[in-house]
C-alpha positions as CSV (number, residue, x, y, z in Angstrom):
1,X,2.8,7.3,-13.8
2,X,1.3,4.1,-13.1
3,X,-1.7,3.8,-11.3
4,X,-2.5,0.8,-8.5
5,X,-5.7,-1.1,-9.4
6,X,-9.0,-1.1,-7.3
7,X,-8.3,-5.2,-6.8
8,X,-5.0,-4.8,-5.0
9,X,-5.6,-1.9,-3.1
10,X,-8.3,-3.7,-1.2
11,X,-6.0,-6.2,-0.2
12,X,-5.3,-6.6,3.8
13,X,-1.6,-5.5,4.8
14,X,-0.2,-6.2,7.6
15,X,3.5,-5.1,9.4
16,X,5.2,-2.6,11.5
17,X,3.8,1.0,11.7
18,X,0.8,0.3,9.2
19,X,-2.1,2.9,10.1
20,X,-4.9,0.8,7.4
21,X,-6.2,-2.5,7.2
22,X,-5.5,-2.7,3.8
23,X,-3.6,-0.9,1.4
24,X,-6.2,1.7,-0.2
25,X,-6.3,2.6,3.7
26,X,-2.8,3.1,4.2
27,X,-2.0,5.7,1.1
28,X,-5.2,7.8,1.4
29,X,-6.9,9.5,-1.5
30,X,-3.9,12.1,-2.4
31,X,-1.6,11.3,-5.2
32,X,1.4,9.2,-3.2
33,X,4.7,7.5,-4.0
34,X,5.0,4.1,-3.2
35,X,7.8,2.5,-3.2
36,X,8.3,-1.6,-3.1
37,X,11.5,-3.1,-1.6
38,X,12.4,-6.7,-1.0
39,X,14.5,-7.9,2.2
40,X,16.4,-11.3,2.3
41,X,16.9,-11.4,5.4
């Protein structure tokens, strides 16, 4: 398992159905999956 460093998770998000400001915010403090996809469209 990899784990998402402190830098990145403070990072601002922004997009459709995002509960957080950033993305530390957004997956909580319980172990989660995250899961990146890229769209071309």
């Amino acid at each position: 398992m990899n784990e998402i460093s402190q830098d990145l998770l403070e990072i601002p998000i922004e997009g459709v159905n995002l509960t957080g400001e950033t993305l530390a915010d957004q997956i909580g403090d319980r172990p989660t999956l995250l899961i990146f996809l890229r769209h071309f469209g």
